[in-house]
Structures are given as structure tokens and as C-alpha cells.
Rosetta silent file (secondary structure, phi, psi, omega in degrees, C-alpha in Angstrom):
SEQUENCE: XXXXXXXXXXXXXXXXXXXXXXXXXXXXXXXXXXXXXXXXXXXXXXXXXXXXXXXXXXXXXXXXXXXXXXXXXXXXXXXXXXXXXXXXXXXXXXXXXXXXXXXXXXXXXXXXXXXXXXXXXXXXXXXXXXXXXXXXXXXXXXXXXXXXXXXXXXXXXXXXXXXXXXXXXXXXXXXXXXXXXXXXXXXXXXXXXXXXXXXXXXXXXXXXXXXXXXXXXXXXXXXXXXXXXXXXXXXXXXXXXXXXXXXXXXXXXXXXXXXXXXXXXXXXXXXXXXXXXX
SCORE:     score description
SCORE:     0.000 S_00000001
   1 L     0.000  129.640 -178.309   35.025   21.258   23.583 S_00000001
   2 L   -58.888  165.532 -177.654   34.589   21.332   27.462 S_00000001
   3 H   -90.503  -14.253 -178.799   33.878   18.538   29.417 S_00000001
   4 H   -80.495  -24.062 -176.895   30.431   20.001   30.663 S_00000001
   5 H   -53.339  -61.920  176.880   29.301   20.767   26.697 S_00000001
   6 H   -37.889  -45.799 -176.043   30.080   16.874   26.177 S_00000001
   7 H   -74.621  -43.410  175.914   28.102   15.812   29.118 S_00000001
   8 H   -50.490  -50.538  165.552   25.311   18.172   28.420 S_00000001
   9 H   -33.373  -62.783 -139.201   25.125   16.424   24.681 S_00000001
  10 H   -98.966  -36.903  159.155   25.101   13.206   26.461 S_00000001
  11 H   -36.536  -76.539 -159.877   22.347   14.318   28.471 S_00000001
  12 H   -75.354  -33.468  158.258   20.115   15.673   26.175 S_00000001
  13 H   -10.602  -91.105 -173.417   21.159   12.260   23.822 S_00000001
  14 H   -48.077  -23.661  172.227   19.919   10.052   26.377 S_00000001
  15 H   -78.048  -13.616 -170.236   16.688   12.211   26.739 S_00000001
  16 H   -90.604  -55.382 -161.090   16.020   11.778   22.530 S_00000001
  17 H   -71.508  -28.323  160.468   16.416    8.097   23.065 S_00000001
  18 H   -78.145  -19.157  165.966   14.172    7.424   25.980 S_00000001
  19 H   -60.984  -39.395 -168.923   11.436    9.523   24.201 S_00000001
  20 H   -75.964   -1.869 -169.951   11.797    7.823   20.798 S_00000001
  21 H  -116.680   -4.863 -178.226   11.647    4.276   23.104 S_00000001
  22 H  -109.141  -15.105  168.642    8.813    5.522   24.846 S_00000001
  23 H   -45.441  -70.256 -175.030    7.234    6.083   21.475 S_00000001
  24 H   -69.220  -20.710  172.187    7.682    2.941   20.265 S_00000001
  25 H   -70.402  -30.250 -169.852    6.339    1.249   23.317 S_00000001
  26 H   -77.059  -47.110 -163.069    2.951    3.392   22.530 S_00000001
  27 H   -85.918  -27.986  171.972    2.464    2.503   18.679 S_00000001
  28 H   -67.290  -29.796  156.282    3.132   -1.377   20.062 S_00000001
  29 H   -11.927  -57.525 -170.650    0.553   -1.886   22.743 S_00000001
  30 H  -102.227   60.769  178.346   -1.933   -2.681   20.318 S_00000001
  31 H  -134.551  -45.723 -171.564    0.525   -5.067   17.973 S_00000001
  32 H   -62.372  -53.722  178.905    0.892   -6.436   21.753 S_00000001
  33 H   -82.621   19.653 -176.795   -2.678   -7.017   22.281 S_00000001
  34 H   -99.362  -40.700  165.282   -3.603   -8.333   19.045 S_00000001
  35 H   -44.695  -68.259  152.969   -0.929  -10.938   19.665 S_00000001
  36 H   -40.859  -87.288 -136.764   -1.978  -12.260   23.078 S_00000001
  37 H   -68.544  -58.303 -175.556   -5.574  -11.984   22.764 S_00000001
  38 H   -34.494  -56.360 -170.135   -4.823  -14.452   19.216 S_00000001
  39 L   -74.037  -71.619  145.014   -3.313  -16.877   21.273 S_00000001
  40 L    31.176  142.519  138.315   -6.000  -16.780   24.591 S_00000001
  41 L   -52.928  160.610 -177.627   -8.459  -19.488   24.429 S_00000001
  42 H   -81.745  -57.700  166.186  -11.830  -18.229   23.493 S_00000001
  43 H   -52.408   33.935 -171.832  -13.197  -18.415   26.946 S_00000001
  44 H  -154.167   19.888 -176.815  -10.573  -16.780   29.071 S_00000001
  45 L  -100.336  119.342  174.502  -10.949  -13.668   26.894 S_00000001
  46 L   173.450  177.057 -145.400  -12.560  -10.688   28.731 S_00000001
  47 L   -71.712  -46.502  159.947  -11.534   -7.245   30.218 S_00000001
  48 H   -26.083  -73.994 -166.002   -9.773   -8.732   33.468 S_00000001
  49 H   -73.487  -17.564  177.054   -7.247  -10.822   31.338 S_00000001
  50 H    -5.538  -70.218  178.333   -6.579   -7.882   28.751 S_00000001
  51 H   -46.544  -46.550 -137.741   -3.180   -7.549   29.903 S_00000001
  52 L   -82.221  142.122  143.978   -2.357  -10.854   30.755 S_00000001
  53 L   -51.102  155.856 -170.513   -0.432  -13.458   28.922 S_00000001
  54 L   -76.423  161.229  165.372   -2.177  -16.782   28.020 S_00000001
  55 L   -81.608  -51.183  165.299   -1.911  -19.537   30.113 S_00000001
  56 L  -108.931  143.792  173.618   -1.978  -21.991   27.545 S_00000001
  57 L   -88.739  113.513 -175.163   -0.980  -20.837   24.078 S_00000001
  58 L  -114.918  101.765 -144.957   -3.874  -21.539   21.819 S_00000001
  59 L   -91.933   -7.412 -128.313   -2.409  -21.962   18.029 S_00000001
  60 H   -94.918  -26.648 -152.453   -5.941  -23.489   17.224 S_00000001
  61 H   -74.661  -71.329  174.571   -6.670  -19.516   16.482 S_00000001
  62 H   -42.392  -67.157  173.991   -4.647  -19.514   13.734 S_00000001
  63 H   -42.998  -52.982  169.738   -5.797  -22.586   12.035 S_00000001
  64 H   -52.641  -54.837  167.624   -9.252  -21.468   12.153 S_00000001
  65 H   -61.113   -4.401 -175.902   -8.398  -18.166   10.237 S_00000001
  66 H  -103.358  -27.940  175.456   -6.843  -19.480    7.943 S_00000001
  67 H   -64.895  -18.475 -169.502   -9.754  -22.117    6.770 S_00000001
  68 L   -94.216    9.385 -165.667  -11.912  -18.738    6.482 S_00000001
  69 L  -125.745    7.794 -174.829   -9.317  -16.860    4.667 S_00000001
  70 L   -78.773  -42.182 -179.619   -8.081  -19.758    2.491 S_00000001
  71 L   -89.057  -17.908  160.434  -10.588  -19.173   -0.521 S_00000001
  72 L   -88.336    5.217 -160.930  -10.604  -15.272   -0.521 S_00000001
  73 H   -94.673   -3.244 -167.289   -6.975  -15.354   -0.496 S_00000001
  74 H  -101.087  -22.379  175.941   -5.914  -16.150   -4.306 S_00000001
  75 H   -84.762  -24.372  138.485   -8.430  -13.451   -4.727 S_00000001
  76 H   -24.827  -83.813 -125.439   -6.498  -10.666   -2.965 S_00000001
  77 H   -77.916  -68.441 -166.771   -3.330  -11.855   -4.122 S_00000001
  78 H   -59.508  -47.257 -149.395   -4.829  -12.005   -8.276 S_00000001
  79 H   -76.889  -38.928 -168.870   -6.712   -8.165   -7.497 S_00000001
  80 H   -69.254  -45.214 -171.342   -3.512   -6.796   -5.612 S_00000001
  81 H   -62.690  -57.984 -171.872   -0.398   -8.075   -7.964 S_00000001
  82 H   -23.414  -86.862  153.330   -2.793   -7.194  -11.023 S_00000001
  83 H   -15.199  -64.245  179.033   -4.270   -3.732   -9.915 S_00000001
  84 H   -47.969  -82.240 -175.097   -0.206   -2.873   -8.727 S_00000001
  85 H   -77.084    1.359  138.105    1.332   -3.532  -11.866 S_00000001
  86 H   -77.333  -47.185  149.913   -1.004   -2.045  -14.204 S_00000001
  87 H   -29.715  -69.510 -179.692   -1.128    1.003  -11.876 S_00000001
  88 H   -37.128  -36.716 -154.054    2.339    0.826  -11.778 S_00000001
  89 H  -117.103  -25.557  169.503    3.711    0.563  -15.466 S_00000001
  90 H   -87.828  -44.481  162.865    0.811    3.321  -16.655 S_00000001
  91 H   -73.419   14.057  158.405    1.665    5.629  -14.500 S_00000001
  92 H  -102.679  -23.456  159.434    5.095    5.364  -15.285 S_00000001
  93 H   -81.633  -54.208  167.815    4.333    6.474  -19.066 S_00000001
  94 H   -20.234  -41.544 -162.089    2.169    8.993  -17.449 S_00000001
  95 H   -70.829  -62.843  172.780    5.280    9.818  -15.636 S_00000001
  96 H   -53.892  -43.785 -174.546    7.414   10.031  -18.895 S_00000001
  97 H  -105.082  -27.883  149.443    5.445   11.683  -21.053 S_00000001
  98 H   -37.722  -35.887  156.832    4.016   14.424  -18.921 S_00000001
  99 H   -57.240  -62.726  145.107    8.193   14.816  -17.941 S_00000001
 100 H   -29.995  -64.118  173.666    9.401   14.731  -21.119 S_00000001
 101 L  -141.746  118.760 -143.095    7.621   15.495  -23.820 S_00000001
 102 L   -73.528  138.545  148.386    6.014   18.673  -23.596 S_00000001
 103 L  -100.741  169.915 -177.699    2.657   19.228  -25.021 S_00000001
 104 L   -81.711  152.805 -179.473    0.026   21.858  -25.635 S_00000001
 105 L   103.315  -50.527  169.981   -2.220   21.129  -22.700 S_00000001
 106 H   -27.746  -65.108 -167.421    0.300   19.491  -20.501 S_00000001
 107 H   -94.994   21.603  160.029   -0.121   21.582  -17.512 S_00000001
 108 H   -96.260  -26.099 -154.015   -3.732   21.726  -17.708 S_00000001
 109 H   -69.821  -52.340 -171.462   -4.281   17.493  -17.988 S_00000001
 110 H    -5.375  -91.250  163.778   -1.595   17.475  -14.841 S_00000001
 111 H   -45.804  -22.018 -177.595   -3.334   19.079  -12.170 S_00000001
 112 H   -65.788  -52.309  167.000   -6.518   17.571  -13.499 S_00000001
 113 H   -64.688  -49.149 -170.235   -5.068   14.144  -12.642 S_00000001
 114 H   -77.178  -19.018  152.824   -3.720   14.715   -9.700 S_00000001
 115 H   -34.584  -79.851 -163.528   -7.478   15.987   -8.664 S_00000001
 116 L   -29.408  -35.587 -161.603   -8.140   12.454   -8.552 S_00000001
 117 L   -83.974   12.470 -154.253   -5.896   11.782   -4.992 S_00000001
 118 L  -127.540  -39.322 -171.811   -8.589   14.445   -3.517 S_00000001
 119 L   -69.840  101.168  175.741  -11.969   12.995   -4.603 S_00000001
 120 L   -39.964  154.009  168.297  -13.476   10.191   -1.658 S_00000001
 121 L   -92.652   -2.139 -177.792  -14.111    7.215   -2.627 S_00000001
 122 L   -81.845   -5.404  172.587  -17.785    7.226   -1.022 S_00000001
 123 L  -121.749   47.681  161.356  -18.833    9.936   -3.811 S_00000001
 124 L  -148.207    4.325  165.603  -18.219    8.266   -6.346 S_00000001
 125 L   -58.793  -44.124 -165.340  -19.384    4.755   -5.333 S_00000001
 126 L   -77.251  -48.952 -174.125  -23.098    4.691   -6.835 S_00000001
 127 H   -50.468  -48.914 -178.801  -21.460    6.222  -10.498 S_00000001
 128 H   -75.416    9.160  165.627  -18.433    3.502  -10.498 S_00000001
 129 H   -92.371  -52.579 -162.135  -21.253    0.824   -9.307 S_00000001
 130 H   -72.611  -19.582  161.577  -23.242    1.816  -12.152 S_00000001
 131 H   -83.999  -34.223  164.090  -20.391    1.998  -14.575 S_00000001
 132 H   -60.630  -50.405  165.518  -18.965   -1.189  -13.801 S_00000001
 133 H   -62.371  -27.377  163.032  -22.523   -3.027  -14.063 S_00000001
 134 L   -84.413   42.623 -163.738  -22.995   -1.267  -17.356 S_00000001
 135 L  -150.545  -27.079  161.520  -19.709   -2.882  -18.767 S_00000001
 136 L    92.418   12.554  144.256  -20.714   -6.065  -17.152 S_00000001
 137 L   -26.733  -67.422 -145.232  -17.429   -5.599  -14.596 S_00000001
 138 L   -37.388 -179.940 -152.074  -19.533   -5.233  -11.280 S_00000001
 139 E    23.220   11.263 -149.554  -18.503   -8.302   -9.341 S_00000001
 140 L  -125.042  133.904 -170.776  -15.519   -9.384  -10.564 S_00000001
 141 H   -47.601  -39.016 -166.292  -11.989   -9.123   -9.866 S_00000001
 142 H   -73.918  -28.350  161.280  -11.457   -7.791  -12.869 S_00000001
 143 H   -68.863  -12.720 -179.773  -13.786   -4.747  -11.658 S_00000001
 144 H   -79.533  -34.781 -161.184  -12.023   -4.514   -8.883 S_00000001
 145 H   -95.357  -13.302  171.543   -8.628   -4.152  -10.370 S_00000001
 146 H   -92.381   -1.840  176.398  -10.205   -1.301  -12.601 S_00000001
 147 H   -77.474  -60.668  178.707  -11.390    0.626  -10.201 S_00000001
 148 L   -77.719   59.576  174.014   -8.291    0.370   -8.181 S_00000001
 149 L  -150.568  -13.770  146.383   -5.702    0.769  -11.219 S_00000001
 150 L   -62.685  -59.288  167.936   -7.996    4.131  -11.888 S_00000001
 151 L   -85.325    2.138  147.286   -7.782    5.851   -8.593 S_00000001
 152 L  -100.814   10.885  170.143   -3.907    4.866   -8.373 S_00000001
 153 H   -82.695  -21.140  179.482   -3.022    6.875  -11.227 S_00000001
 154 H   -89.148  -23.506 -170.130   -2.967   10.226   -9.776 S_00000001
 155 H   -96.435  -18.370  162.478   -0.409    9.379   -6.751 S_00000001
 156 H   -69.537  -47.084  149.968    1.330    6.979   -9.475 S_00000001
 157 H   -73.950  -30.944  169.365    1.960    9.384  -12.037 S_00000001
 158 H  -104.643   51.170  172.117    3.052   12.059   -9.838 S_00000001
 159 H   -90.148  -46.876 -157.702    5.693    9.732   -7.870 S_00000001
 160 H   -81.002  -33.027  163.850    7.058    9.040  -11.455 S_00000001
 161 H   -35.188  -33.846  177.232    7.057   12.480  -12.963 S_00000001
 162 H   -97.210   -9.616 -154.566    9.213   14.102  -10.371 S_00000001
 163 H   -99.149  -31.112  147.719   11.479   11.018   -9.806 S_00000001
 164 H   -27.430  -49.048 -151.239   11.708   11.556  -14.481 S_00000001
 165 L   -57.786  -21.067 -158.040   12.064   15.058  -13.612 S_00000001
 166 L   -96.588  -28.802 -173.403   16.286   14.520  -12.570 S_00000001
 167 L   -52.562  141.453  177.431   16.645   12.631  -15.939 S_00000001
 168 L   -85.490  152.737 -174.411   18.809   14.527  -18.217 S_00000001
 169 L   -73.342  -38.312 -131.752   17.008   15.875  -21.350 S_00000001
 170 H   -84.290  -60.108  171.476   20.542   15.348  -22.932 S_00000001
 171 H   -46.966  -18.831 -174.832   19.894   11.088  -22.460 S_00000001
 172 H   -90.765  -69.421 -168.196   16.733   11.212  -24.494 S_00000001
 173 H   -57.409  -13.097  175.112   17.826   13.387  -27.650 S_00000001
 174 H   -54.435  -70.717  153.394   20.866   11.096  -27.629 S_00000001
 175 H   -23.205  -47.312 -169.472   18.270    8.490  -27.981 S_00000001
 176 H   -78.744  -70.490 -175.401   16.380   10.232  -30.733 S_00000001
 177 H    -8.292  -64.397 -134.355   20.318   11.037  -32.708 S_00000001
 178 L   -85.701   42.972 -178.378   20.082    7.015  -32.604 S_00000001
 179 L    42.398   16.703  145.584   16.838    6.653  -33.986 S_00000001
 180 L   -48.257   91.842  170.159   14.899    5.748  -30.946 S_00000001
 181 L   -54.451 -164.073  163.559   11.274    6.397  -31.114 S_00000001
 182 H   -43.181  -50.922 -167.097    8.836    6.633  -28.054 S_00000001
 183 H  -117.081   23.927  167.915    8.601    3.727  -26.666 S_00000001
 184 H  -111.151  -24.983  168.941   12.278    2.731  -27.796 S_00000001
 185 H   -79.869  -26.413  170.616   13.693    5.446  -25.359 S_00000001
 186 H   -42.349  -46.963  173.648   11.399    4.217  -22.951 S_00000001
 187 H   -73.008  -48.675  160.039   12.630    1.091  -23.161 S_00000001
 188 H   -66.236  -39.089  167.041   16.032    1.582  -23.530 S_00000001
 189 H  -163.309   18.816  164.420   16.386    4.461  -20.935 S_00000001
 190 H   -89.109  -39.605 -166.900   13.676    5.733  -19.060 S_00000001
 191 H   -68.014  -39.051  177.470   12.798    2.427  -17.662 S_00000001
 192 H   -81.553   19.643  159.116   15.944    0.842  -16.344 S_00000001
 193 H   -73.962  -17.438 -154.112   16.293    4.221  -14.366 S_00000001
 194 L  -110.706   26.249  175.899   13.029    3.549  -12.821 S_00000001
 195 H   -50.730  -37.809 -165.333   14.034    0.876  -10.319 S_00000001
 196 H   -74.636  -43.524 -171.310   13.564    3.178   -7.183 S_00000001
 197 H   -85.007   19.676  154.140   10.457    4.480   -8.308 S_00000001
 198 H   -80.164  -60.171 -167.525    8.654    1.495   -9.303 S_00000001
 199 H   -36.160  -42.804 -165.686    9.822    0.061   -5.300 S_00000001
 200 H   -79.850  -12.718 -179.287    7.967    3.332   -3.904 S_00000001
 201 H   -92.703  -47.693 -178.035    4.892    2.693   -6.207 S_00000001
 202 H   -50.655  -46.993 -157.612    4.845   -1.084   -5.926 S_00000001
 203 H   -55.966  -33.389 -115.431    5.311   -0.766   -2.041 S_00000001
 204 H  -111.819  -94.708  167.442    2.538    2.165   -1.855 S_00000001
 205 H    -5.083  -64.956  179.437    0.095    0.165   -3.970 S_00000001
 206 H   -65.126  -51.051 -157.166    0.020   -3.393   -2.588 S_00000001
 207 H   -68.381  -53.737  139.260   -0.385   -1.715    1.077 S_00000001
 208 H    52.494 -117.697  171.951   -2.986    0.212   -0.581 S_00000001
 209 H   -56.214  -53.925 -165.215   -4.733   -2.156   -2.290 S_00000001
 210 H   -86.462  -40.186 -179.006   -4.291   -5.095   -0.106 S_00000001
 211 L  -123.354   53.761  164.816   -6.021   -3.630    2.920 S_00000001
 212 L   -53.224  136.062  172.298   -8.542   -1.655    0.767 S_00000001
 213 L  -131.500  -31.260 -165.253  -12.349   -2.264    2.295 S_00000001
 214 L   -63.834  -79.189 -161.417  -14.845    0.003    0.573 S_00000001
 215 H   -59.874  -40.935  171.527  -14.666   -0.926   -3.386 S_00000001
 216 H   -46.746  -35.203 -175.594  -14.017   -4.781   -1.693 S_00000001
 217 H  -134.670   39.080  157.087  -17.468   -5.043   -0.035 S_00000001
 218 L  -132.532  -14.020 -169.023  -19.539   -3.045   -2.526 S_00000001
 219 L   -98.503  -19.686 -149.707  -18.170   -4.057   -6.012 S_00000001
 220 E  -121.292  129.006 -177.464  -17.385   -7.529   -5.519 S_00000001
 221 L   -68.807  177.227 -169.310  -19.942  -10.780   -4.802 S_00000001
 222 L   -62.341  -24.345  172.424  -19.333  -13.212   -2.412 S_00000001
 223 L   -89.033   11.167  178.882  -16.745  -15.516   -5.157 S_00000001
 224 L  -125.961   -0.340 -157.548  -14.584  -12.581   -5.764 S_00000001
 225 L   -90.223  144.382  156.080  -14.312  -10.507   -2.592 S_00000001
 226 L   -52.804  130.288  174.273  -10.864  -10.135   -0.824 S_00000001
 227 L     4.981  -30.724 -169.182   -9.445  -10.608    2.372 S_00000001
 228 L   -91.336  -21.530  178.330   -9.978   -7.638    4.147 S_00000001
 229 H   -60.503  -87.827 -129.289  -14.512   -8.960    3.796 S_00000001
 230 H   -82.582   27.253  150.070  -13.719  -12.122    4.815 S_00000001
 231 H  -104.070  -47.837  154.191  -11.535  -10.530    7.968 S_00000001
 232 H   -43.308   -1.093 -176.575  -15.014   -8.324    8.948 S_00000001
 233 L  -106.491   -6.077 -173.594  -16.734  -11.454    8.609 S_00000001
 234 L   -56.762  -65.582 -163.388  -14.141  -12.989   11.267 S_00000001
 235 L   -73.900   -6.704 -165.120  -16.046  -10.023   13.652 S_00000001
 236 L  -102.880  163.017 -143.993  -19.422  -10.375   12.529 S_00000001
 237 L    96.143  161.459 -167.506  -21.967  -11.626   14.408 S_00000001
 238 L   -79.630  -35.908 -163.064  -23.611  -11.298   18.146 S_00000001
 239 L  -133.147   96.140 -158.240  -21.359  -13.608   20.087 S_00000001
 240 L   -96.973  153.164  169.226  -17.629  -12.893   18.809 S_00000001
 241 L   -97.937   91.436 -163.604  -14.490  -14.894   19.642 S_00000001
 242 L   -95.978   61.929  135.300  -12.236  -12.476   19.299 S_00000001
 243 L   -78.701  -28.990 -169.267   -8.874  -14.736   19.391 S_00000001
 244 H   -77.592  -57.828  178.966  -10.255  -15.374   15.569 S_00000001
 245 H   -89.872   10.358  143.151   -9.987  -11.980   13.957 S_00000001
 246 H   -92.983   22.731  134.402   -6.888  -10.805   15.609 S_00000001
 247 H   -72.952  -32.709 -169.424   -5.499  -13.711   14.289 S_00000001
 248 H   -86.250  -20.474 -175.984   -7.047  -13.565   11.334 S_00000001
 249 H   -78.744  -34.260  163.562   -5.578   -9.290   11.483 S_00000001
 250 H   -73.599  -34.268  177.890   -1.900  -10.911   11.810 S_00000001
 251 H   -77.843  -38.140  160.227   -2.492  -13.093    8.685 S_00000001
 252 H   -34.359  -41.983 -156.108   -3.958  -10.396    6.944 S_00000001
 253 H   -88.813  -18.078  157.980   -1.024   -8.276    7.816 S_00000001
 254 H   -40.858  -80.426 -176.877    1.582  -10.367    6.558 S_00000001
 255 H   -40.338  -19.658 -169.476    1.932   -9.992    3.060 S_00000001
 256 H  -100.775   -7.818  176.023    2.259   -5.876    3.003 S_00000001
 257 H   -75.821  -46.091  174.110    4.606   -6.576    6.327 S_00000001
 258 H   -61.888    0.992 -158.657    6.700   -8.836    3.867 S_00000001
 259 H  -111.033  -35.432 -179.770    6.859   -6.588    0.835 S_00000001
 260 H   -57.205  -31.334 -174.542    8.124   -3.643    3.710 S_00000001
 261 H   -64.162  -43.145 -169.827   10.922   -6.373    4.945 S_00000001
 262 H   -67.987  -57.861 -144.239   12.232   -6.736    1.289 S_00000001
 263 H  -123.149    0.083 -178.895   11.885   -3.415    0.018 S_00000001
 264 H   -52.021  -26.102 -157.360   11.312   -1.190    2.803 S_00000001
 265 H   -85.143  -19.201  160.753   14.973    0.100    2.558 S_00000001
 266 H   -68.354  -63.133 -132.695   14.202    1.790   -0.981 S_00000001
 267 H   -53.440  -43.194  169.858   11.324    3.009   -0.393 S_00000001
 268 H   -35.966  -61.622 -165.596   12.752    6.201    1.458 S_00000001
 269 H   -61.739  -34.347  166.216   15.222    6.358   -0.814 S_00000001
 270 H  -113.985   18.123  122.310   12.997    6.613   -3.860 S_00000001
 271 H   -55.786  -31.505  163.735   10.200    8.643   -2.680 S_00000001
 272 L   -60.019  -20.118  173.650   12.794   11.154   -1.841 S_00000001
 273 L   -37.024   95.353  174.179   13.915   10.508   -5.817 S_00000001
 274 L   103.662  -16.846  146.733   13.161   14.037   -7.938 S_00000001
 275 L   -74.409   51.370  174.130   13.014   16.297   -4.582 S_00000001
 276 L  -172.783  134.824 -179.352   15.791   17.919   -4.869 S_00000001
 277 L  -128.913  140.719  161.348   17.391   19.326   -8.576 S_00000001
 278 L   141.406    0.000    0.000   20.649   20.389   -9.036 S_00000001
């Protein structure tokens, strides 16, 4: 290889890497100014200082957000883990038996379900208010988690159905030889296959879930509603200080930034899981 082909490589190299760095400076701007303006004093906030670093670092920001976010926060926390892992573990027997074991029917229910990822949630808000209040749900966490463990079943079953799809048929009747019913090959050897895709469903879910706003500040009264309420209530009002909700928007943002630190490095790895056979 010539010495100008190398340098041209090295060229266009260095041109991929200041674009992708010029990128990253763009989606960070506003991660920058949510930081600063949290720390700012409330009076020293306005369009002049935008830019500017604080003078004094005011942690007081923090503190405050956290007394308004301390009693909706066990209620997140119960609707998101909840909501996740019943989404999660039914749409992995979705996943299994739509993969598996073929029925009459099969490829009609399929597509029917996966309808579901297409349908807003604003037109179907007054029926799911009115179904939930006739069930005696409507306000309650527990309505909360059935709404969302309902409308995470179509992107839950088909994550697990194709990531099933790679399983060999040959591992199941083996199973059956040994007298393994349904839910004994499930147990025995669909599930501990199904580490990667439960990471891409868990991750997909809590983020989800966790900064969810709609079903949060129509289903649920004032003792049950979640985090993401009582961060619009941060903003609400005539005369706002807004060091308090982009403080209160980094404490929000923790928990689905921690579940990305841990598990972020699957997640690729098993949403790519069942696209590609062979």
C-alpha cells in the first residue's frame, strides 16, 4: 500500500472522528445546561448567564428536589420493577409459545399483538380510564402497572420470539424424550437461554416505564402518582425557579442512567439476538 493511500486513510480517519466529536458536543449542550442552571442560585438565573458557570455552586437545588420527590419515589420504583417484570416474564412465554409450539391460529394472534406497538396511547385513554374504574383499579399503582404490563406485551413478545427463534427445535423434543412438559422445558431450557433477552426487555421497559407521563397523570391520584408528576409539578406554577426541576430532571434521570451503566453492554448484544439465522 502506498504511502499517499495510507495518508489519505489517515485523512479521511481524522475527518470521521472530528464529526462524531462534533456530534457529541451537540447531543451534550443541553446535559450541559441542565447541569449549570441546577447548580445557579435561583436569582442569577436568566438569559444573560445561560452560558455561564455559577459563581457559587448552589447544592441547596438538589436538596430541595429531593424533599418533593422523596414520597413519589417508592411509587415509581414499586410501578416500574413490578410493571417490568410481569411484562417481562409474560412476554417471554408469549415468546416461547408463539416460537415453538405451533398452533392453528398462530400467525393470525401474532400480528394482532404486535398491532398493539402502533395504537397511541391518547386513544385509548377514556376506554382504559373507564376500564380500570370499573374493576376498581383507577388510581392505584396497581392500575398503573396493568396498563403498562398490557401495552408492553407487543414489543416484549416480539423481542423474545425472534431471540427463541435461533433455539434449536432439536433441544426441546430432547426435552419432551425426557418427559418434560410445558412449562418443564421452559424451565429447564428455554429460560436459562434467555439471559440476553430478558437484559434488552428489562433495559427497554424500566426506561419506558420510568419516564412514562400520560397513564402517570391521568390514572393515578395524588398518593400513587410517580416521579415523572411530581417532576412537572417542580415547573408548575407562574414564578418558576428553574435550578429546581433541572435538578429535580438529573434525579429523575438516574435510575434508567444506572440500569444503562450495568447492563448497557448487553443490550446491543441481545437486541441483535434472533437477527440473523444460520
Amino acid at each position: 500500500m502506498s504511502v499517499a493511500i495510507k495518508r489519505r486513510r489517515a485523512n479521511w480517519r481524522w475527518l470521521y472522528y472530528s464529526l462524531l466529536g462534533l456530534t457529541t458536543l451537540f447531543f451534550l449542550v443541553p446535559v450541559y445546561l441542565v447541569i449549570v442552571t441546577s447548580l445557579k442560585e435561583p436569582a442569577t438565573i436568566n438569559l444573560a448567564t445561560t452560558w455561564q458557570l455559577p459563581e457559587k455552586w448552589y447544592w441547596q437545588s438538589f436538596a430541595e428536589a429531593w424533599i418533593a420527590f422523596a414520597p413519589k419515589l417508592l411509587n415509581s420504583l414499586i410501578l416500574t420493577v413490578s410493571a417490568t417484570i410481569l411484562s417481562a416474564l409474560l412476554g417471554s412465554m408469549n415468546g416461547y409459545v408463539l416460537s415453538k409450539w405451533q398452533f392453528r391460529g398462530a400467525n393470525i394472534i401474532f400480528p394482532l399483538m404486535l398491532f398493539g406497538m402502533f395504537i397511541p396511547y391518547q386513544s385509548i385513554l377514556i376506554p382504559l380510564f373507564q376500564f380500570l374504574r370499573g374493576i376498581g383499579l383507577y388510581g392505584s399503582i396497581g392500575g398503573l402497572v396493568l396498563a403498562h404490563v398490557v401495552y408492553g406485551l407487543p414489543i416484549t413478545t416480539l423481542i423474545f420470539r425472534n431471540y427463541y427463534a435461533e433455539i434449536p427445535n432439536e433441544m426441546l423434543e430432547a426435552g419432551k424424550i425426557d418427559g418434560a412438559g410445558f412449562f418443564g422445558i421452559y424451565r429447564s431450557i428455554i429460560f436459562p437461554l434467555s439471559i440476553s433477552g430478558f437484559v434488552v426487555v428489562i433495559i427497554w421497559q424500566f426506561t419506558q416505564i420510568w419516564n412514562e407521563f400520560l397513564f402517570a397523570v391521568t390514572l393515578s391520584r395524588i398518593s400513587s402518582q410517580p416521579i415523572t408528576v411530581a417532576l412537572a409539578n417542580l415547573a408548575g406554577g407562574e414564578a418558576v425557579k428553574w435550578n429546581l426541576p433541572m435538578a429535580g430532571a438529573i434525579l429523575a434521570a438516574l435510575p434508567t442512567l444506572l440500569i444503562y451503566i450495568l447492563l448497557g453492554r448487553y443490550f446491543i448484544r441481545g437486541l441483535l439476538a434472533g437477527s440473523v439465522k444460520g
